[in-house]
C-alpha positions in Angstrom: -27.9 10.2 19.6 -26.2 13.3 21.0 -24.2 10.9 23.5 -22.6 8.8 20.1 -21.7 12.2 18.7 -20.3 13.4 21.5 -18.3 10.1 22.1 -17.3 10.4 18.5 -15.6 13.7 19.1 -13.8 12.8 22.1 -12.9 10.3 20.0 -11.6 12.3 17.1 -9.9 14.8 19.4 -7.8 12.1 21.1 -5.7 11.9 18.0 -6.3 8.4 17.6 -8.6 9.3 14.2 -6.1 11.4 13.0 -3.3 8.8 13.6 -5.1 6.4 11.7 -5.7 8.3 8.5 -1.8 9.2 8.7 -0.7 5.7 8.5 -3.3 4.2 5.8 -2.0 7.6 3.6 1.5 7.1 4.5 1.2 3.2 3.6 -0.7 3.6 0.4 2.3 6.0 -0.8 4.4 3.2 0.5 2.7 0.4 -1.3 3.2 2.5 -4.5 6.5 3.6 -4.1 7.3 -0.2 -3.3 5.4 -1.5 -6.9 7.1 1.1 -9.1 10.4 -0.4 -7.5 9.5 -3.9 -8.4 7.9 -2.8 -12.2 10.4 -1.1 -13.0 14.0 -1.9 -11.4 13.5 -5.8 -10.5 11.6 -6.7 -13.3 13.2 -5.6 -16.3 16.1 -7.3 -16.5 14.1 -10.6 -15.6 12.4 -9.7 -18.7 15.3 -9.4 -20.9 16.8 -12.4 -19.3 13.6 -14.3 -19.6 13.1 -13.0 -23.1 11.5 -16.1 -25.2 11.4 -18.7 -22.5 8.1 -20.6 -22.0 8.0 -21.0 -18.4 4.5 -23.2 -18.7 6.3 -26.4 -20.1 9.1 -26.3 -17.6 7.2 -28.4 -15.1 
């Protein structure tokens, strides 16, 4: 047991841990910078453009 923790740490202390936190935080904030884009630039003036059309009998 005291061989996995000490594995672990070498592990941690690498940087390779703390590399891979920095890019999942780094992409979620991406990800949601990217969706509020999309909501709320792309997609409005689809809306207003769209306004009233039934897309589901277009086929």
């Amino acid at each position: 047991m005291k061989n996995l923790f000490k594995e672990f740490k070498n592990f941690a202390v690498k940087g390779n841990m703390i590399d891979m936190a920095i890019g999942i935080v780094i992409g979620t904030a991406f990800n949601n910078v990217v969706n509020a884009l999309v909501k709320k630039i792309v997609m409005t003036p689809l809306y207003v453009l769209t306004d009233g059309v039934n897309l589901a009998n277009k086929k």
